[in-house]
N, C-alpha and C positions, 0 to 999 in steps of 0.2 A: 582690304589691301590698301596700304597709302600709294598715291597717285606716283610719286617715285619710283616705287616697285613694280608698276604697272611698265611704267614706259622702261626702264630698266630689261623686261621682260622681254617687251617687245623690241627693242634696240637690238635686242642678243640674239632675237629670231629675224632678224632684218625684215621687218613687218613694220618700218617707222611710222607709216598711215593709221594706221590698224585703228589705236585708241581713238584719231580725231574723226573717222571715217564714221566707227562703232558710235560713238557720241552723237552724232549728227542725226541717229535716229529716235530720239527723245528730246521733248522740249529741256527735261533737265537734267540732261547731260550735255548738252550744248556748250555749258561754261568748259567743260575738261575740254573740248577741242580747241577752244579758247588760249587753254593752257600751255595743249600739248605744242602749238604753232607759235607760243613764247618759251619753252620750256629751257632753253639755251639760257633763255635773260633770268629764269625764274634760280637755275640753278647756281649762274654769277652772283644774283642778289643775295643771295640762301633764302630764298620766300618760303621759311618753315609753313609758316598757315596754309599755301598751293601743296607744297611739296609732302606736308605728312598729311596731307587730308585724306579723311578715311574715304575711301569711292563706296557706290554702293554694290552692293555685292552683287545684282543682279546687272549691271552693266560690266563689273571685274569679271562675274563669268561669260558677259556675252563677248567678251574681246579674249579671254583665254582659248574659249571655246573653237575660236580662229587661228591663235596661234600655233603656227607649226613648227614647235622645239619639244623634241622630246627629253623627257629625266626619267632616271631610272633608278630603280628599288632593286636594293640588292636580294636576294633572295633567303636570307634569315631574317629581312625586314625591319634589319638595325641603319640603314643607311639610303640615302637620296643623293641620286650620282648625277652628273653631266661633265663631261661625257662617260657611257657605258663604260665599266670598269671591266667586268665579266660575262661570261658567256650568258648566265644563268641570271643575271640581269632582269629585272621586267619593264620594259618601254613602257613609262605613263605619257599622256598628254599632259600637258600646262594644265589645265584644268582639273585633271586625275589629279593632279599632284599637288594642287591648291586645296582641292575639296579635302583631302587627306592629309594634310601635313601644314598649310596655312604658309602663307606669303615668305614669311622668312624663313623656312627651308630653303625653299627655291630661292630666295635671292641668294643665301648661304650656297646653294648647291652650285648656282654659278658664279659665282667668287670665286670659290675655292675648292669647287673639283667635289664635293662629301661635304652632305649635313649628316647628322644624327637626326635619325626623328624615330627613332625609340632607344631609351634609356639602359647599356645594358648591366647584366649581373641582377 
């Protein structure tokens, strides 16, 4: 997951701490709290190299793992909602819905209401 997407994530779940907090428990993740406590000036700049860098997945899941925004799968399994569209819905965590479907769904799904994350026909 690019570090964008991360705090993206976390912004929409008003968890703003989360990633520099989560960070702060490895010597090398230490630089992304770095980031996240410039992230205002990184995103003015457009500091592609900060902003698309791939985080490592073991730290992306320890901070999703916290987040508390749910997305939801529709129940033919053609689509990734936020917010719940239907009844029959199934509530993922951030993390359910990373493992499964990879970062840009969910960024997708909170943009605009419905990713696809299976192709239908």
């Amino acid at each position: 997951m690019k570090f964008w997407h991360l705090m993206y994530v976390c912004r929409r779940a008003g968890q703003l701490d989360l990633p520099a907090t989560k960070a702060t428990g490895r010597e090398e993740w230490r630089q992304f709290a770095e980031w996240w406590r410039h992230y205002d000036d990184l995103v003015d700049a457009q500091d592609r190299d900060k902003l698309d860098f791939e985080l490592p997945d073991d730290y992306v899941r320890g901070v999703l793992h916290e987040v508390e925004l749910p997305l939801y799968e529709s129940q033919d399994g053609v689509w990734l909602r936020h917010p719940r569209f239907a009844p029959t819905d199934q509530e993922l965590s951030a993390l359910e819905a990373y493992i499964r479907y990879g970062s840009e769904a969910i960024d997708e799904a909170l943009e605009k209401g419905v990713a696809q994350i299976e192709s239908q026909g």
